[in-house]
VOBA-1610 file (N, C-alpha, C; in pm, whole numbers, padded with zeros to 5 digits, always signed):
BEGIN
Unk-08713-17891+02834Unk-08662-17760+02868Unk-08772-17673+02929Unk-08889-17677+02874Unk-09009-17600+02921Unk-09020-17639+03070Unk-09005-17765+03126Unk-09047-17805+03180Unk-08963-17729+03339Unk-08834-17760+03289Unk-08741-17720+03405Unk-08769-17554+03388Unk-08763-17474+03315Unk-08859-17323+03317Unk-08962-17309+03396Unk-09081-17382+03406Unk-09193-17379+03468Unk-09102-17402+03628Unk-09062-17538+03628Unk-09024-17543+03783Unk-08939-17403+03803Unk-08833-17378+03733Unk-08798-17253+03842Unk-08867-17121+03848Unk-08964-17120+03716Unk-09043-16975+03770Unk-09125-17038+03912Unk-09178-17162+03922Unk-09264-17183+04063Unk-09168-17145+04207Unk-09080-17179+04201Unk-08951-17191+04295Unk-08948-17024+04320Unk-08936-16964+04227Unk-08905-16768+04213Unk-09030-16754+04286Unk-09181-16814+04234Unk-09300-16698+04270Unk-09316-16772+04395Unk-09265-16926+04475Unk-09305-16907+04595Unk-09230-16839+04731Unk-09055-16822+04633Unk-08987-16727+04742Unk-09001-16608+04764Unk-09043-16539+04640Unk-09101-16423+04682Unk-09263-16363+04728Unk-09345-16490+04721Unk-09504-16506+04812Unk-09407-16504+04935Unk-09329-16545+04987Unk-09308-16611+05120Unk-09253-16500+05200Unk-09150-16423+05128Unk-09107-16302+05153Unk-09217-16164+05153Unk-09284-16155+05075Unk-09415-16072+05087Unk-09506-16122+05237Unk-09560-16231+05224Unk-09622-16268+05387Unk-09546-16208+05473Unk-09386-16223+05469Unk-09337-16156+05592Unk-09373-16069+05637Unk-09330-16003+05536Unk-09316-15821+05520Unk-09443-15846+05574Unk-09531-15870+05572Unk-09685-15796+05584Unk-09719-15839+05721Unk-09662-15968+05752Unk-09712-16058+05898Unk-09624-15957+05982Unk-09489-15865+05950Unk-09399-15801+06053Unk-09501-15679+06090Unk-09543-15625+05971Unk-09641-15538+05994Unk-09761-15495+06084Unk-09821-15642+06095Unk-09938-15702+06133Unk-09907-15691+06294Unk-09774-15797+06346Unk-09780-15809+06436Unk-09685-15662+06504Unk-09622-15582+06442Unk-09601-15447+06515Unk-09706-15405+06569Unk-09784-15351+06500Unk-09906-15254+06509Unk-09988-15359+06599Unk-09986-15447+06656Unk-10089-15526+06729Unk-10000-15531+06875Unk-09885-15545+06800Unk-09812-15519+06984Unk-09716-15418+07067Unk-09731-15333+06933Unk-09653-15162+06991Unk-09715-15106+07094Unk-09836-15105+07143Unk-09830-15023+07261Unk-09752-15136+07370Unk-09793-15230+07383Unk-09731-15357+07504Unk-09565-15329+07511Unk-09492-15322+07356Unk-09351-15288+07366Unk-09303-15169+07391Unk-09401-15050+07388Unk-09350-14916+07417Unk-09395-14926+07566Unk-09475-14954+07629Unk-09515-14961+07731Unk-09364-15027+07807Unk-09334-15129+07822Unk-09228-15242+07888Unk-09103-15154+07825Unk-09061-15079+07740Unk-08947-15015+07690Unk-08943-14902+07721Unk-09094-14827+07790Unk-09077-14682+07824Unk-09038-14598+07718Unk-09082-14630+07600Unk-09062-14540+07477Unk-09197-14428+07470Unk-09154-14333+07437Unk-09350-14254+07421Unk-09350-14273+07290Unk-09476-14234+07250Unk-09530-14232+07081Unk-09425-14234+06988Unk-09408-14100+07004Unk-09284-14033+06891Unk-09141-14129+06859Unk-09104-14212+07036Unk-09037-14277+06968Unk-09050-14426+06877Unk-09187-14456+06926Unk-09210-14612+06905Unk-09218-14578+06753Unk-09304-14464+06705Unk-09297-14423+06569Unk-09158-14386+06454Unk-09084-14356+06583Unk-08958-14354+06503Unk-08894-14443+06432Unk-08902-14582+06550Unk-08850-14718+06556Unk-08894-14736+06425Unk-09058-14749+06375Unk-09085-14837+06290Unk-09066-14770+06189Unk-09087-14628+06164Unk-09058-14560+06029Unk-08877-14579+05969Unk-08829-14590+06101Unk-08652-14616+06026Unk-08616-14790+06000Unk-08715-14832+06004Unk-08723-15011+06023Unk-08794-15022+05863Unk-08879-14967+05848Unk-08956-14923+05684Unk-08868-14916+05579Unk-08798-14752+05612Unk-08700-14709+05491Unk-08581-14842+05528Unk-08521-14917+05596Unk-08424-14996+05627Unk-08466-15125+05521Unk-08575-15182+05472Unk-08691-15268+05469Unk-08621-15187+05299Unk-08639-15091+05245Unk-08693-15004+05119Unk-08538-15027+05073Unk-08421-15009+05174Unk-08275-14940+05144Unk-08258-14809+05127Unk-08328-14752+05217Unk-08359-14602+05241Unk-08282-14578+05355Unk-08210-14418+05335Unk-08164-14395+05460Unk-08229-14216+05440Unk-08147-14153+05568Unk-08212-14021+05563Unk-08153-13942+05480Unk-08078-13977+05469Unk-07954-13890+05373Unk-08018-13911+05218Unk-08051-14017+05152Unk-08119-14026+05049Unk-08259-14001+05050Unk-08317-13967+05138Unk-08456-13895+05129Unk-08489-13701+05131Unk-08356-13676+05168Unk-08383-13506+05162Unk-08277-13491+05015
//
């Protein structure tokens, strides 16, 4: 019984390692290629910043309505 315990806590902590890398690699590669995509999309600052801050709370289950 222990045994099949151990396997599925390993199974739990590597789907959620795997899901954390995401999150962090989506991160990584925004911020490394937002000016190139605002540039080719003709977005200015404010909006490229928009994009990713409503992509965040979306990420959280945040909307605007539950933040004020």
């Amino acid at each position: 019984m222990a045994n099949g315990a151990t396997h599925v806590a390993r199974v739990v902590s590597v789907v959620a390692a795997t899901i954390i890398s995401l999150s962090c690699g989506t991160n990584y590669v925004y911020s490394a290629w937002a000016p190139q995509f605002a540039e080719r999309l003709r977005l200015s600052s404010t909006e490229s910043n928009l994009i990713v801050s409503e992509f965040h709370s979306s990420l959280q289950g945040r909307s605007d309505a539950d933040s004020s």
